[in-house]
N, C-alpha and C positions, 0 to 999 in steps of 0.2 A: 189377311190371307190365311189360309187352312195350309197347316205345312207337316208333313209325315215327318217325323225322325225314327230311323231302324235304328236299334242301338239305344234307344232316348234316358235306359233307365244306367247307362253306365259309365264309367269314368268321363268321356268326353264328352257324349251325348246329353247328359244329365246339365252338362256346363251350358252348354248350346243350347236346350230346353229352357230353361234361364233364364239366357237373353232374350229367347224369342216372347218368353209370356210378358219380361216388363217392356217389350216392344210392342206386346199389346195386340199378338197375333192369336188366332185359333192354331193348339198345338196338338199331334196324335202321338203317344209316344207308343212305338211297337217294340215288343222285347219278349226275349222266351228267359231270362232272367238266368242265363248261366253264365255269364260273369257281370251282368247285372243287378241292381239292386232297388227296392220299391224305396228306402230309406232315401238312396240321391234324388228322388221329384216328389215324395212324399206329401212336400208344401204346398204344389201345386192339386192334390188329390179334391179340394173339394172347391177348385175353380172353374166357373161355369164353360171357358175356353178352352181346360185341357179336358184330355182323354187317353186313356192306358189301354193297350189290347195285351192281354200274355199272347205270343206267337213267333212262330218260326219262322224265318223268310226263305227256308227252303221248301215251304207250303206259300200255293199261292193267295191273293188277297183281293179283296174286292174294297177300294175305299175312293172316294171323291175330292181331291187336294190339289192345289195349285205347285207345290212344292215338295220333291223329294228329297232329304238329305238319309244317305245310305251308309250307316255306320257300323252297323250289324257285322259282328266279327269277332271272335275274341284275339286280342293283339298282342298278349305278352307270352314268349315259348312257354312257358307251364302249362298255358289252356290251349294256346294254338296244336300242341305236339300230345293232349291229351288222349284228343280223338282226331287223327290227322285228318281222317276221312271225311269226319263231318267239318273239318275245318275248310277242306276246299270244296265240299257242296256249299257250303255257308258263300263261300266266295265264290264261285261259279253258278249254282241254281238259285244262289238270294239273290244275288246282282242279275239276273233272269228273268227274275219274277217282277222284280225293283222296276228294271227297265221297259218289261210289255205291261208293265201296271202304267208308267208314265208315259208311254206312246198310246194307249188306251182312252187315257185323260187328260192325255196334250198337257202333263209337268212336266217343269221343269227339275231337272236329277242331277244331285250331286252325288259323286263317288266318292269316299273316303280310301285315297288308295294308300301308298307307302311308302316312306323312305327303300324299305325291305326290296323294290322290285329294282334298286340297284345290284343287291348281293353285297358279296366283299369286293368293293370298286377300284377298278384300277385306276380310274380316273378322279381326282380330288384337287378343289371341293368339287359335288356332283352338280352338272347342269343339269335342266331336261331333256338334254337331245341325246343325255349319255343311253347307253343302252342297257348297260348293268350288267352285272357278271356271276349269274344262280346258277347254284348246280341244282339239276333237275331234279335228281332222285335223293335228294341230302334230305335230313331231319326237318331243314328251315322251311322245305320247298310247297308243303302242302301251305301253308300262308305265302311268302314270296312269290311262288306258279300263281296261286292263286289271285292275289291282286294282280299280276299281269293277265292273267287271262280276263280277271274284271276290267281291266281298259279296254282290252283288245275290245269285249262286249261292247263297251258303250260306245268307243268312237264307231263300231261296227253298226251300233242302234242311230248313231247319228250320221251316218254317209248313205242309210240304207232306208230310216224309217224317219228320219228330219228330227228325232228325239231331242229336246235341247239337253244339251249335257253339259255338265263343268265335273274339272276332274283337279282332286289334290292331292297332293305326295304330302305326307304325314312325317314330319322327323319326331325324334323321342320327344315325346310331351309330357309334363309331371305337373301336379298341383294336387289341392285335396281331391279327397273319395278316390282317390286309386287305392286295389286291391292290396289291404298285407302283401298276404302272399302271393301276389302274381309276378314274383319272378326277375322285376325289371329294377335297374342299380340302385334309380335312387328310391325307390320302396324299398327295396333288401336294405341301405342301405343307415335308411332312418330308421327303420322298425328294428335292427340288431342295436345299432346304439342310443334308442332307446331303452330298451331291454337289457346293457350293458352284454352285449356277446360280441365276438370277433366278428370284426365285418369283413365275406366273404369277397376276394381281388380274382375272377379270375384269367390265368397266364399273367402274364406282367404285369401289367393292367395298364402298359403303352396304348392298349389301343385307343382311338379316340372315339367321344360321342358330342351331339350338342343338343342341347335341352330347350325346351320351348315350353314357357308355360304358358298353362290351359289356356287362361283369358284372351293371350295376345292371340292364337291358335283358335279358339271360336270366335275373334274378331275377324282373322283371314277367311275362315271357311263364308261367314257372311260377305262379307266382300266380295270373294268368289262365287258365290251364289245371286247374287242381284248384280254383278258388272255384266263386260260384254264378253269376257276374256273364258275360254271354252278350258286352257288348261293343255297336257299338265302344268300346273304351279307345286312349285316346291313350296312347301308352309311347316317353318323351321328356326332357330336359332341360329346365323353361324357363330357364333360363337364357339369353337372347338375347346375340349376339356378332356385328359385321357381320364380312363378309369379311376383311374391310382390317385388325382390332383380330386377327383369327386368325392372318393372315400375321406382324402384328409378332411375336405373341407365340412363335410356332414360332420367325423367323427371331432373337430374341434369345437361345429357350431352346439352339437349334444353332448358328447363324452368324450374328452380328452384320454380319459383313461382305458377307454379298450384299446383291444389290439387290432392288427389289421394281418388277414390268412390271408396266402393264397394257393389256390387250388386250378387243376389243368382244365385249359381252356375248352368251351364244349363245340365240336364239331359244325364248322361254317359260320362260325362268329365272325360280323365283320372286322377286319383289323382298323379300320379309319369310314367315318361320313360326318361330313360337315356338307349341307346344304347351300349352294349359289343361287340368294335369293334374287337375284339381280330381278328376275322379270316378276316376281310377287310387289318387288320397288313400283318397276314402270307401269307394270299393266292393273295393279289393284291399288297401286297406292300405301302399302304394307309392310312395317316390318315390326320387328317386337320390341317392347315398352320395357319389358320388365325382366331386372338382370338377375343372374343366378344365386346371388345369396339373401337377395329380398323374397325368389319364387321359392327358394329352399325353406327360409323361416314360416314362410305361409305355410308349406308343405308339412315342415316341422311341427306346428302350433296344432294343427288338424291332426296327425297322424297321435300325437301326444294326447291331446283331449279323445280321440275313438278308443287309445288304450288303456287312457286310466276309466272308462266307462265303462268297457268290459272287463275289466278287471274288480269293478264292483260291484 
């Protein structure tokens, strides 16, 4: 099959490119490379199956592919909240373009939506019939609005234009090639003690998160993408962990000897999400392989070897 990935050159995409080339498929990888990078498909660059476009998915595209998987987004508040504006075009006119390119060429479209379009949830752990609880006009909402308004889109492309669609809620995901500095705990939290600096907690750091690495995470998206199950699916760990129990456990598996800050929580931080995989179980057959101090040491081992690299 010929299958677009938006997003293909970056933290997740790149994982998902991947699988797709030793599965032996034709891959396009689109990316306008702002929190992307050529270095994550690099290996794939002189295989007769892939291909790199640089571009924006807020411009539209003319391409011929059996499969869309829609990743295009930057995901962690540093980049999301840089350029808020172009963060919910990105989410609104990419997932646009994404969707009348796939009702065009009769693809099938996968949405990479979010844990995020719950909010700070009153309901825990989240199913998908929760509704979620965003505040519209807060810092988070230009990403958060925005993947709701990308479902609204697609299930809209699909009641209206037969678009096949499948849609995934995204919880925290971590493994190699994520960004230093983008922002998110456990990169903040390996890259400070690595470096031997305090690792930043911030408010209590009760709140809870649960992690899902990359692999088990581009096993569900594929699942999701070739079953018959339209979505949403939650694709997630549950496994809950607060903040504070994640900080120890990096700062013991690297550095015993930093310290641990903490600093005031930043505005519409969820206090708790842990994901109710139940129907990713029933309906894909899915859940995650690999627990969190086996995906931290991977995490660990990567993030160590890119810093002692640039540092020579």
């Amino acid at each position: 099959m010929r299958i677009l990935v938006t997003g293909g050159a970056g933290f997740i995409g790149s994982h998902l490119i991947d699988r797709l080339m030793e599965a032996n498929q034709e891959v396009i990888c689109l990316d306008n490379f702002f929190t992307g990078r050529k270095r994550n498909v690099l290996k794939w660059f002189n295989h007769p199956h892939f291909e790199i476009i640089r571009h924006d998915v807020t411009e539209p595209i003319r391409l011929e592919v059996d499969q869309i998987y829609h990743l295009a987004c930057p995901a962690s508040p540093v980049h999301y909240q840089y350029n808020p504006v172009k963060t919910i075009k990105t989410n609104v006119m990419g997932t646009l373009n994404m969707l009348g390119l796939a009702k065009r060429i009769k693809a099938r479209f996968l949405l990479a939506s979010t844990s995020e379009v719950y909010g700070d949830p009153d309901v825990h752990p989240q199913t998908e019939e929760y509704r979620g609880n965003v505040n519209p006009i807060g810092i988070r909402s230009c990403y958060d609005e925005g993947k709701r308004v990308a479902e609204t889109l697609s299930f809209d492309y699909h009641r209206q234009n037969n678009v096949d669609i499948r849609v995934a809620r995204i919880f925290n995901t971590y493994g190699p090639r994520m960004l230093e500095q983008d922002g998110r705990v456990v990169s903040n939290f390996v890259v400070q003690a690595l470096k031997g600096i305090p690792l930043t907690v911030y408010g209590s750091g009760q709140q809870t998160r649960s992690f899902c690495y990359v692999s088990d995470l581009v096993t569900g998206l594929m699942k999701l993408m070739n079953g018959d199950c339209i979505g949403p699916v939650n694709l997630g760990n549950p496994d809950e962990y607060t903040v504070l129990e994640l900080a120890q456990t990096i700062q013991k598996m690297v550095n015993p000897d930093t310290s641990i800050e903490y600093k005031p929580l930043p505005e519409d931080d969820p206090r708790q999400r842990q994901p109710d995989i139940t129907r990713a179980q029933t309906e894909l057959g899915w859940q995650p392989t690999i627990d969190l101090q086996d995906g931290l040491q991977r995490t660990i081992n990567d993030f160590r070897a890119r810093l002692e690299a640039a540092s020579e």
